[in-house]
C-alpha positions, -999 to +999 in steps of 0.1 A: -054-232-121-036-213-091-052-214-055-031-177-054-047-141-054-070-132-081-059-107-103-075-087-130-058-075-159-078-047-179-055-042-210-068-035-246-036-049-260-038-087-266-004-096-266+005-075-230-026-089-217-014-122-226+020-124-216+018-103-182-012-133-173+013-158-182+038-141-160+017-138-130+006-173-135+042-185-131+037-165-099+009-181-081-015-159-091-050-169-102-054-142-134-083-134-154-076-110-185-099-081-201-101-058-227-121-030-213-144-017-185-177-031-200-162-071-199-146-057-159-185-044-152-193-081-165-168-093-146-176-082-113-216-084-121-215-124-118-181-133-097-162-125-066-143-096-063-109-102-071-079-089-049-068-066-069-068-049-105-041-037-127-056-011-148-048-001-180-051+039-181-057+042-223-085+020-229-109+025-259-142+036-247-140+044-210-106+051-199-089+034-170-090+071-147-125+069-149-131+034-142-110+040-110-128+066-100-159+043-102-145+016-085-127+036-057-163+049-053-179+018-048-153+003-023-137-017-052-105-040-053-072-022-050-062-012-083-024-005-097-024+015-130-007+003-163-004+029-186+024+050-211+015+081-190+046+089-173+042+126-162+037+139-124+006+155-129-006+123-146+007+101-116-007+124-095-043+123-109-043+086-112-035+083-075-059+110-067-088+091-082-081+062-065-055+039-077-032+025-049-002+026-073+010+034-106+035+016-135+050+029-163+049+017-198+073+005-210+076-017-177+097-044-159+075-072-154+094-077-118+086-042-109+053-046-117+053-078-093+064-058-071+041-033-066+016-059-066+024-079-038+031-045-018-004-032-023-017-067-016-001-067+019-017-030+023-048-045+013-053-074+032-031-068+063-006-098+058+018-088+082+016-107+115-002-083+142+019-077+178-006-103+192-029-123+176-061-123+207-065-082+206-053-075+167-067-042+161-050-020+189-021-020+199+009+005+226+037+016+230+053+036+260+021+061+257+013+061+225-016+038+215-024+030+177-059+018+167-051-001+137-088-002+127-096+030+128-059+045+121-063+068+151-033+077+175-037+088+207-010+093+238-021+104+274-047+101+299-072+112+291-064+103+255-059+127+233-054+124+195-025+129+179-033+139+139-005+120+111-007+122+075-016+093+058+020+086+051+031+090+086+001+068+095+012+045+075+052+045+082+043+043+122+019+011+111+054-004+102+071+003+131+041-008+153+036-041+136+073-046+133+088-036+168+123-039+176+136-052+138+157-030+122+138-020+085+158-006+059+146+023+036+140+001+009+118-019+031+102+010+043+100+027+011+081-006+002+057-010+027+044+029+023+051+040-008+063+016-034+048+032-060+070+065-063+102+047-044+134+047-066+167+037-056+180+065-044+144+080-027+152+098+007+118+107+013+118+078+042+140+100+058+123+132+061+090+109+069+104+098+097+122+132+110+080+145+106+068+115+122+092+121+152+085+159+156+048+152+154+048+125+185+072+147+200+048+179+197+022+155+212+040+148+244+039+110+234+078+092+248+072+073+216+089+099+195+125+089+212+120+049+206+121+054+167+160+053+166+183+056+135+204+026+131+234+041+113+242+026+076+209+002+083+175+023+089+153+027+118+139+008+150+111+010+172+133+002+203+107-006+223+081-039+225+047-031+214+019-048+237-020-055+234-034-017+243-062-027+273 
């Protein structure tokens, strides 16, 4: 059996439970398949939590929006939903209850890899940290990010400086990434892989709102996130242990 993540894999229908375990096998994942959120309840009554759930959204019984909810609730595993729903508003509610990212039926097995492993590294922080002694905050120029709490503050005395989630989350890339160059794909990725298509400029206008709000904050961080032309965008800058 894999050493890998544990997934979970609440799907009614045998044969897609089946053959997406036997696909994330082959992957290194440790998988454990169910039909419904009575066996999950059982599940989670008598063994670790695993690291992370894909969700079927049409189960009989309680559906999959509902067990999210519950789950979300009770500081549960990050959870990617598996269902035939494919409208905004549906996206949108699934994502508002809780669910970390959202796939499609019919589906791409490779997508939904995808999606996994990015909300894993969301999850549990895989990328390296700018030093490994003081992990939690770190600075650039002014600007210091408290990875911990996802607070930024620039100046003395400090004073906050309030991001969306999604800005929160694209500065978190720069910050733990400084001086690389990160395409949009990359980035697109990393923040929000589960509405990024191949032709998704939303990384774009993210980062233009991400620069006007350090800007408006008086941090000098706001002119280190440079566009590299036909590549992406830098953090020009090295990123140090905040004291």
């Amino acid at each position: 059996m894999s050493e890998g993540p544990t997934i979970v894999v609440v799907e009614d229908d045998g044969d897609i439970r089946t053959q997406l375990a036997a696909y994330l096998e082959g992957e290194g994942f440790r998988v454990i398949g169910l039909d419904g959120g009575a066996s999950l309840d059982r599940q989670l009554a008598v063994a670790p939590a695993p690291d992370l759930i894909v969700l079927d959204w049409m189960l009989p019984g309680e559906d999959g929006l509902s067990i999210c909810r519950r789950l979300r609730e009770a500081g549960g595993p990050p959870v990617v939903m598996l269902t035939a729903k494919d409208e905004d508003i549906d996206r949108v509610l699934g994502l508002e209850m809780g669910a970390d990212d959202y796939v499609s039926k019919p589906f791409n097995p490779r997508v939904l890899l995808a999606r996994i492993r990015a909300v894993l590294r969301r999850a549990h922080g895989t990328v390296a940290r700018a030093d490994a002694a003081d992990p939690e905050t770190l600075a650039v120029a002014d600007l210091v990010v408290d990875l911990a709490a996802r607070r930024v503050t620039t100046g003395e005395p400090a004073a906050e400086i309030a991001l969306t989630s999604a800005e929160y989350d694209l500065l978190h890339c720069f910050v733990t990434r400084p001086q690389r160059v990160l395409s949009r794909d990359q980035l697109l990725d990393w923040t929000r892989g589960r509405s990024a298509d191949a032709f998704d400029r939303t990384i774009d206008v993210q980062v233009s709102r991400l620069r006007h709000k350090l800007d408006a904050g008086g941090s000098a961080a706001a002119a280190l996130l440079k566009t590299v032309r036909n590549a992406g965008y830098i953090l020009a800058a090295p990123v140090r242990p905040a004291p």
